[in-house]
TITORZA-665373 format. One record per atom (N, C-alpha, C): x, y, z. Coordinates in pm, whole numbers, plus 50000, padded with zeros to 5 digits. Each point is the difference from the previous one (the first is absolute). Last residue first. Layout:
N
XYZ/...
END
This chain:
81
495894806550463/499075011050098/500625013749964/502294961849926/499445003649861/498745008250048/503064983950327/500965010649942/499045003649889/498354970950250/500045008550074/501085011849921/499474956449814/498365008550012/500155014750076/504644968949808/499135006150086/498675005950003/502894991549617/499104985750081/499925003450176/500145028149512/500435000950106/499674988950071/498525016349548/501054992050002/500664999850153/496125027249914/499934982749943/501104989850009/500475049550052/499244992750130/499824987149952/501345028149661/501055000850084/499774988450138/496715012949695/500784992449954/501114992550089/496935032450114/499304992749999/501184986549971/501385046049942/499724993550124/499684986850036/499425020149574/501544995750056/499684995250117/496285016149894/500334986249924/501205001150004/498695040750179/499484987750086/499854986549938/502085042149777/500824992550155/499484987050027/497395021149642/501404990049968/501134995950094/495825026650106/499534984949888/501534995750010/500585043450140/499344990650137/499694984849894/500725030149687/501435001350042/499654987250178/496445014749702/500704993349934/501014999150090/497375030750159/499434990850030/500894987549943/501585045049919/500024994050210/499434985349959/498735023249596/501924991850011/500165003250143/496015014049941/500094984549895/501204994850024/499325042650217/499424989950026/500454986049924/503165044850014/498464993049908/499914987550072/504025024750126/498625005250105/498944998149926/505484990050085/498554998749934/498975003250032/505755006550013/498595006850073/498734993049877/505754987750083/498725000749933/498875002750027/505594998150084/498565002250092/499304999349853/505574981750081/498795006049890/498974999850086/505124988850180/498545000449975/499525009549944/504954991150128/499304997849900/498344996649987/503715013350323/499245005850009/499184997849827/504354987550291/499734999849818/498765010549980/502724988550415/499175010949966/499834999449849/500914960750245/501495006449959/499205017049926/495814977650114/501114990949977/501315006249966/496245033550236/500254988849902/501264989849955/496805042550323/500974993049972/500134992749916/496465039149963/500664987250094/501264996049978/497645039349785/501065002050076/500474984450067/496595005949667/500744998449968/501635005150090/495314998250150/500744986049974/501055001049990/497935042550035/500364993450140/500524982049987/498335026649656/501265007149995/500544990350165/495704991149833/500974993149893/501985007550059/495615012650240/500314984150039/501374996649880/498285040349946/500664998950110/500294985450069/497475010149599/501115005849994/500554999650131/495914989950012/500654987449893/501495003150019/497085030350151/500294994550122/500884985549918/498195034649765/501145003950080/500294992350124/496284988949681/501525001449932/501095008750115/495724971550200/500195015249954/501385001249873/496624955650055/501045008950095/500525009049956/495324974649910/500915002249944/501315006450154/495864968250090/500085012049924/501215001449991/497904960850205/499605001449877/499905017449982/502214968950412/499275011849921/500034999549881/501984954350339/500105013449887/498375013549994/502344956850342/499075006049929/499805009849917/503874984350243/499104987649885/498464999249954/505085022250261/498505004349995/499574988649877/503735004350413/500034996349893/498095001949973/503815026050380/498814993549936/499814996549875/503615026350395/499314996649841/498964992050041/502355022350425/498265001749919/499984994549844/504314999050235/498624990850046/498585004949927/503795019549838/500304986549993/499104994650072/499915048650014/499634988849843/499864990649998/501965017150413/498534999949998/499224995249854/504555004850049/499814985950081/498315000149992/502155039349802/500274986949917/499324986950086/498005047350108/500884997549981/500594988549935/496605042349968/499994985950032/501424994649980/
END
């Protein structure tokens, strides 16, 4: 497959599976980040793999009250959408 063909076929997924992902496939997404590009190539990012429930679930809780936050203060409706 080629690059242009990647580029049209992505897709954003927003339905999830409720099963685990392979550790070798973790590992390849992590090695394939850590090649991106980055600011003056600082390349300063940290990955974190979670994979306990409780803390997925805590971590979505505390986006979606930032969020929430974040949106309150917007005086556009259409931007707090």
């Amino acid at each position: 497959m080629d690059f242009w063909q990647v580029i049209k076929n992505r897709r954003s997924v927003r339905d999830f599976q409720d099963k685990s992902i392979p550790e070798s496939y973790l590992k390849k997404i992590i090695a394939a980040a850590s090649i991106a590009p980055s600011g003056s190539n600082k390349q300063n990012w940290h990955f974190i793999i979670v994979k306990d429930k409780k803390t997925k679930d805590k971590l979505k809780s505390a986006i979606e009250e930032r969020m929430q936050r974040i949106a309150s203060k917007m005086k556009s409706s259409r931007a707090r959408k």
